[in-house]
C-alpha positions in Angstrom: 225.3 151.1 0.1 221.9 149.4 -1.0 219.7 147.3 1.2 221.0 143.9 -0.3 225.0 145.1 -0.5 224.8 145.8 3.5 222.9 142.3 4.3 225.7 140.9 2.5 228.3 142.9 4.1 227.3 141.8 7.6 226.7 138.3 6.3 230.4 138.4 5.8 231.4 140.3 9.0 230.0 136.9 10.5 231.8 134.8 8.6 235.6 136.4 8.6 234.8 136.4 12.4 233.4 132.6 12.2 230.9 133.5 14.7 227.3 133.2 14.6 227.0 135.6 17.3 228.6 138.9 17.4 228.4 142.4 18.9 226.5 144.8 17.3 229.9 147.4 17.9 231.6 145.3 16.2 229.4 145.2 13.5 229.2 148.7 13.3 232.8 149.5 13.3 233.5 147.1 10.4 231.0 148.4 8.2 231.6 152.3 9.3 228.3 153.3 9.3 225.7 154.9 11.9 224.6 152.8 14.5 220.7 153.7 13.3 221.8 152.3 9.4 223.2 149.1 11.3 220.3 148.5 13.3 217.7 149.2 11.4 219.0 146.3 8.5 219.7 144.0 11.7 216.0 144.7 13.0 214.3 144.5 9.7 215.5 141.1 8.4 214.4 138.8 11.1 214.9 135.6 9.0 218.9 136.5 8.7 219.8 138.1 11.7 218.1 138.1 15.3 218.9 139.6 18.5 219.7 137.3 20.8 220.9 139.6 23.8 221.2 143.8 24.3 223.5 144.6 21.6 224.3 141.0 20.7 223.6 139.7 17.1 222.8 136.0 15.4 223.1 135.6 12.2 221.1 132.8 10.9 222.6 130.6 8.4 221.0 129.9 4.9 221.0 126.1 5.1 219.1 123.3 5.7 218.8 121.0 8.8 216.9 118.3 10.6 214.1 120.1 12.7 216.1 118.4 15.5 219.0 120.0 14.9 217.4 123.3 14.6 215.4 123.1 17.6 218.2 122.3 19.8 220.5 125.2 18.0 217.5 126.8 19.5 216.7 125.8 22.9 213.4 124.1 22.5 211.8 121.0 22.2 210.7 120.1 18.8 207.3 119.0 19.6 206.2 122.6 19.7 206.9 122.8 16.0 205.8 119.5 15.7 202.3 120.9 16.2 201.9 123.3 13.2 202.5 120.0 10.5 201.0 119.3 7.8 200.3 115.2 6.8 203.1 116.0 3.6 205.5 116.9 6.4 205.4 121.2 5.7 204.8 123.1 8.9 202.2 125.8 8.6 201.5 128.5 11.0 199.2 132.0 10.0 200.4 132.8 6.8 204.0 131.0 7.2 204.3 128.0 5.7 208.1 126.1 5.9 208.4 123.4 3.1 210.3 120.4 3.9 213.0 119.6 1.8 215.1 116.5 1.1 214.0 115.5 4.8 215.5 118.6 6.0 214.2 122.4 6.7 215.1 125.7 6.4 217.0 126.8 8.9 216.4 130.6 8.6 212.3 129.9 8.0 212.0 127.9 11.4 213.7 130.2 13.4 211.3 133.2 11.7 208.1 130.7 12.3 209.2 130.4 16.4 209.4 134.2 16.5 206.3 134.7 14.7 205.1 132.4 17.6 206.6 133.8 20.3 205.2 137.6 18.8 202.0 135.8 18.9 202.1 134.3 22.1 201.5 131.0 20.9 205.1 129.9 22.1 206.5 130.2 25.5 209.5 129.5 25.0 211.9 128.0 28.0 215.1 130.4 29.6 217.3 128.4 27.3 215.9 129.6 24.7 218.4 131.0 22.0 220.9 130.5 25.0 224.6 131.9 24.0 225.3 128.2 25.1 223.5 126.7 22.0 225.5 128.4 19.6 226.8 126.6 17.5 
């Protein structure tokens, strides 16, 4: 199964289950692969899928949303990503640069720019944060 194919494949275990969160177990099982297969496409495409808990899963949709929105899915208050925009609205931080569009953002590019912040200790983020609570 190529890189792209399994993405897609776990993309779709998350929907039939109509969960944004699920166990990694159960996405192993309903793919049939090896757990190291399974976690290394979960670990290596942080802008679709981040761990939220040991051996639990998000998987972040590809959709737009009001930062607002997306800040609360996540737990924290939108002023810290408030900081990192531009005057044409954008947010920019190191090399990641999230365009606005149609007044809303990407969801999957704001959650990647608050763990690129986190990584860099830019961002501390609150105990809520990514809370199992928040899920939508």
């Amino acid at each position: 199964m190529g890189k792209s194919k399994l993405i897609r494949s776990i993309e779709d275990i998350f929907k039939t289950e109509e969960k944004s969160i699920l166990p990694f177990e159960t996405i192993r099982e309903r793919l049939g692969l090896s757990p190291p297969k399974v976690l290394g496409t979960l670990s290596s495409n942080k802008k679709i899928f981040q761990k939220v808990a040991k051996n639990l899963w998000r998987h972040i949709p590809d959709e737009l949303d009001s930062l607002d929105s997306i800040c609360n899915d996540m737990g924290i208050d939108n002023g810290e990503i408030r900081k990192y925009m531009t005057d044409d609205g954008n947010i920019r931080y190191s090399y990641i640069q999230v365009k606005k569009t149609k007044g809303k953002y990407q969801k999957r590019e704001i959650f990647y720019l608050v763990y690129r912040l986190k990584k860099d200790f830019v961002l501390d983020p609150p105990p809520n944060y990514l809370s199992l609570s928040n899920t939508p």
